[in-house]
Phi, psi and omega in degrees: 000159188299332167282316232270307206262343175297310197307286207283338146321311168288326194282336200280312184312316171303335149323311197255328174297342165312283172313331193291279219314315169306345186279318150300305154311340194270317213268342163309349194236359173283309199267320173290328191289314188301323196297340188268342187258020159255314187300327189270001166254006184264297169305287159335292177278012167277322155270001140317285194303341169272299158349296203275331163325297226278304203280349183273308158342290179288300186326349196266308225285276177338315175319295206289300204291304205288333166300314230273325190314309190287297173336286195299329185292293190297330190286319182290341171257007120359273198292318178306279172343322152296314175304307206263038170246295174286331160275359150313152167242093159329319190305294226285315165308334173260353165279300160344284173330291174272014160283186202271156170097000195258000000 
């Protein structure tokens, strides 16, 4: 009968506006997950690129210390060396020099 198909007609229209609209909400929540998994890969490499800034960075550092390292090594034994100079005894070594027999 003629209610019978209207009725089910309507119930069936109520269906499918049901199915859009969850079909909408599903690509509505399909288009935010790409946009936070573009942000969070976005994310990612900016702190990649920062990292290897960072990690290039302390090598310049580590560079820089360890010449400084070297430098400071070399001014001390500079400096010993100056020590054991000026603490020669000159008298006593040149007496040495100008005993008899030499």
């Amino acid at each position: 009968d003629k209610e019978n198909a209207e009725a089910e007609a309507l119930g069936l229209e109520a269906l499918l506006n049901r199915e859009v609209e969850q079909e909408s909400a599903a690509q509505t929540k399909v288009f935010t997950a790409k946009a936070l998994l573009q942000d969070s890969t976005d994310t990612r490499k900016e702190a990649a690129a920062e990292l290897k800034r960072r990690e290039e960075a302390v090598g310049e550092q580590l560079a820089a210390e360890t010449l400084a390292v070297q430098r400071v090594e070399l001014v001390e034994a500079a400096l010993a060396a100056a020590e054991r100079l000026v603490a020669f005894d000159y008298d006593s070594a040149m007496g040495d020099a100008a005993a008899p027999g030499c």
